[in-house]
C-alpha positions, 0 to 999 in steps of 0.5 A: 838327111836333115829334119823338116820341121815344119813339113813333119808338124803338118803331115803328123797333124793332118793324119791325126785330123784324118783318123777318127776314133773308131778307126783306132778302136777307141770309144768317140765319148761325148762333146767331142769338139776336136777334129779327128784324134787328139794328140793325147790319143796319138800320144797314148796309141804312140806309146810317149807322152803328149807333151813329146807328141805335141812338140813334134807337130809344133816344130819343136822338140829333140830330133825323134829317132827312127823307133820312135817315128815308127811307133808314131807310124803305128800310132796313127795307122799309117801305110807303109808308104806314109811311114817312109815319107815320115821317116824321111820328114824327121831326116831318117832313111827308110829301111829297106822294103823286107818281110822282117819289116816290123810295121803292121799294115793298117788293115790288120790293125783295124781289126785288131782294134776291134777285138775288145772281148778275146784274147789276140796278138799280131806277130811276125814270123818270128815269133815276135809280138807286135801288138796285143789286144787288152785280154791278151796281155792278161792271158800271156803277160806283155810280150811287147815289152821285151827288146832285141832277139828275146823278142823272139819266144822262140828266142825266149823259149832257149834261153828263158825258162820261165816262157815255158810256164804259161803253156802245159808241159805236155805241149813243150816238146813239140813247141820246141820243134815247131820253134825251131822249124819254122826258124829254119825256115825263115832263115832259108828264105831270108838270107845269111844276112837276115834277122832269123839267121842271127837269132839261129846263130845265137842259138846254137851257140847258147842252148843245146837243146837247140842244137840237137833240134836244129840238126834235125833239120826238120821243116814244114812243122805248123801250130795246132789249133787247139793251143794249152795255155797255164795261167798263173790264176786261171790254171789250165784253159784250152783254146782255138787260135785262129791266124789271119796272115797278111803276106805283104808284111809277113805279120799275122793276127792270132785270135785266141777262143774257147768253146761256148760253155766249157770250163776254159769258155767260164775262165775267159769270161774271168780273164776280162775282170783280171785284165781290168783289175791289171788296168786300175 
């Protein structure tokens, strides 16, 4: 497929005219002239820089690849229809309409944009972090940042020791089967050909751990609400995860809080001061 230019610049500049700030979670601030988002803020939500962005809704530039028009798509909070006319815009096919489709729903991503004070992250049913809130990256680290299978904690969970030190070793075990049962799982309902079933073919063939759980055979395992996090500051903190499920893209929001007026409630109060110190 060839690239439309022209017709990519007009439907980028007319969704970020469309968005306002409060849409993303970003502050509106004062003498704002400009219509919509800026394409610094496009550019920032995007994770690129503002002169690649710009050039993209003026004609110009390099031929962006499929990532990086979907994390355009994210950017802006497009629907999963929008996403596939951009993708085909910048001369790409869409991949086909599966659950292990990695772009979150603007829904979710509203919410998400409006939870400034705890902790929270959207995964898939993976395991794989999409997106995180501020106070989520101080608690767990940037699980965004990783590619390819280690995406996955439960990938990482095999093959990574050091993804067990952010969670108390009295949890290890059963987080070990929980990884595994739902792995299993997905991959039933998946398919041969899916994500989830390569991940459990590498697995078995790198970590023994792993195969001993997995010929368990063990299914229908769920996350307890009361999750012990280690923080490398903090220490110990003890918190409720609560999981909003969005079916149609097999995503959920997981929101992370502590009981008013214990310990891991005055340690989370903590956490915003050293998730701002990380941003200086």
């Amino acid at each position: 497929m060839q690239i439309d230019r022209e017709g990519l610049g007009a439907f980028l500049r007319r969704r970020r005219e469309a968005l306002q700030p409060e849409d993303v979670g970003l502050p509106r601030g004062q003498r704002r002239r400009t219509r919509g988002l800026r394409r610094e803020e496009v550019a920032a939500l995007s994770h690129m820089s503002a002169d690649y962005y710009a050039r993209l809704e003026r004609g110009q530039g390099p031929h962006p690849s499929e990532q990086m028009v979907a994390s355009i798509a994210m950017g802006l909070h497009l629907a999963r229809d929008e996403r596939d006319y951009l993708l085909r815009l910048a001369g790409h096919t869409p991949p086909a309409r599966l659950a292990e489709s990695d772009h979150v729903s603007p829904g979710l991503l509203r919410i998400l944009d409006r939870l400034h004070d705890t902790p929270a992250e959207i995964v898939t049913e993976l395991g794989e972090t999409l997106r995180q809130t501020a106070l989520g990256v101080a608690l767990t680290g940037d699980l965004t940042a990783y590619s390819g299978p280690a995406r996955s904690i439960g990938y990482r969970w095999f093959t990574d020791p050091s993804t067990r030190l952010r969670y108390a070793p009295e949890d290890h075990a059963f987080l070990g089967r929980l990884w595994v049962s739902g792995l299993r799982e997905a991959s039933a309902r998946r398919g041969t050909g899916s994500r989830a079933a390569h991940y459990a073919e590498l697995l078995r063939a790198h970590s023994e751990e792993f195969r001993q759980i997995w010929d368990e055979h063990e299914v229908g395992l769920r996350p307890r609400e009361k999750k012990h996090f280690v923080h490398p500051d903090l220490g110990a903190l003890e918190l409720h995860c609560q999981a909003l499920a969005d079916p149609e893209g097999s995503h959920s929001l997981l929101v992370y809080t502590a009981t008013p007026g214990s310990e891991s409630y005055d340690k989370l109060q903590l956490l915003s001061v050293i998730g701002d110190l990380a941003e200086m």
